[in-house]
N, C-alpha and C positions, 0 to 999 in steps of 0.2 A: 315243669309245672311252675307256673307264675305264683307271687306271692297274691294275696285276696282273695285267693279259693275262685277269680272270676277268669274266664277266659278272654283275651284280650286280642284285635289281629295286632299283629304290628304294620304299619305301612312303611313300604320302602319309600326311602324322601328321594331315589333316582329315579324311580315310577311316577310320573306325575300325567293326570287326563288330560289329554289333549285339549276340551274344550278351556278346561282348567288355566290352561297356558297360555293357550289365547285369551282367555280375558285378561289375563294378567299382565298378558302386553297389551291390550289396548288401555287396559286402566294407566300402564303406564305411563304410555304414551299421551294420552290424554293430559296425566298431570304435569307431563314436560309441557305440553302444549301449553296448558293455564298458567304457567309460571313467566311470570314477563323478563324476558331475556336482555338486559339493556343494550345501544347499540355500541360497537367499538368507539371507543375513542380514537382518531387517530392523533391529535395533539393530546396531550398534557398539560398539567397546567403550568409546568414549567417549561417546555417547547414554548406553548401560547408567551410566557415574560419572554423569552430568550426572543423568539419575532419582535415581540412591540418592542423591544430595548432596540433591536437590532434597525427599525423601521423608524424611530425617534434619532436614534443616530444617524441615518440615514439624509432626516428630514434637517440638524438642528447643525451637524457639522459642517454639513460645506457654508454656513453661513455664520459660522465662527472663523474657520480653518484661513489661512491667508491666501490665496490666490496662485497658482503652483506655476512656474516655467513649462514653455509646452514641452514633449520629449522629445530626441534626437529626430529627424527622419526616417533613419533607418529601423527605427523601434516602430515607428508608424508603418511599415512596410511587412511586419513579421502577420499581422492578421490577415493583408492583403492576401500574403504567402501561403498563408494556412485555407482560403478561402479556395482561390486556385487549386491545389494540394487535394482539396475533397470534392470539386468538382471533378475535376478528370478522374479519382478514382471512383466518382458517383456513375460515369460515362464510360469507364474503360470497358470493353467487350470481357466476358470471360470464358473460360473452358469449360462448359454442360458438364462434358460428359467424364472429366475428372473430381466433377463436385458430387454429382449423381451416381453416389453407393447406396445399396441395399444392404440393410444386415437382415431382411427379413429371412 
C-alpha cells in the first residue's frame, strides 16, 4: 500500500509508446536541424600566419639573398632520373592476375 491513502500506477520508464518516441525523435531532430552548425575550418588561424609568413618570404627573399652559383651537372641530372624512373614504371605491363585476389 502506497503512502496518501491514493492509489497510484507506476509507469515503467522501459515501456515507452511508440507514437511517443517517434515524436521525440522528430522533435529532435528537428532541433538538430535548427541549430546552425558552422562550417569546418580547414586552416586555422595560425596555418593561415604560417602561409602568409611563408609566401612573404617567398616573395621578399630571393630579392635580398645574393645570387647562388648554378649546381654541379650531375645534380641537374638526378630529376631528369627521377622523371624517366616513373615513367617506365607508369608504362611497365603488370601481372592481372597475381594482383586480382578476392577475400570475399
Amino acid at each position: 500500500m502506497e503512502r496518501g491513502g491514493g492509489t497510484r500506477q507506476r509507469r515503467n520508464p522501459v515501456l515507452v509508446r511508440p507514437n511517443a518516441a517517434k515524436r521525440h525523435l522528430h522533435q529532435h531532430q528537428a532541433n538538430v536541424a535548427d541549430k546552425k552548425v558552422p562550417a569546418p575550418n580547414y586552416f586555422g588561424v595560425e596555418a593561415f600566419l604560417v602561409l602568409a609568413c611563408l609566401t612573404v618570404s617567398l616573395l621578399i627573399l630571393p630579392l635580398v639573398l645574393p645570387p647562388l652559383p648554378p649546381p654541379p651537372s650531375l645534380l641537374l641530372l638526378l630529376p631528369v632520373c627521377l622523371l624517366i624512373l616513373l615513367m617506365v614504371l607508369a608504362f611497365m605491363p603488370t601481372d592481372v592476375r597475381s594482383m586480382a585476389t578476392s577475400y570475399l
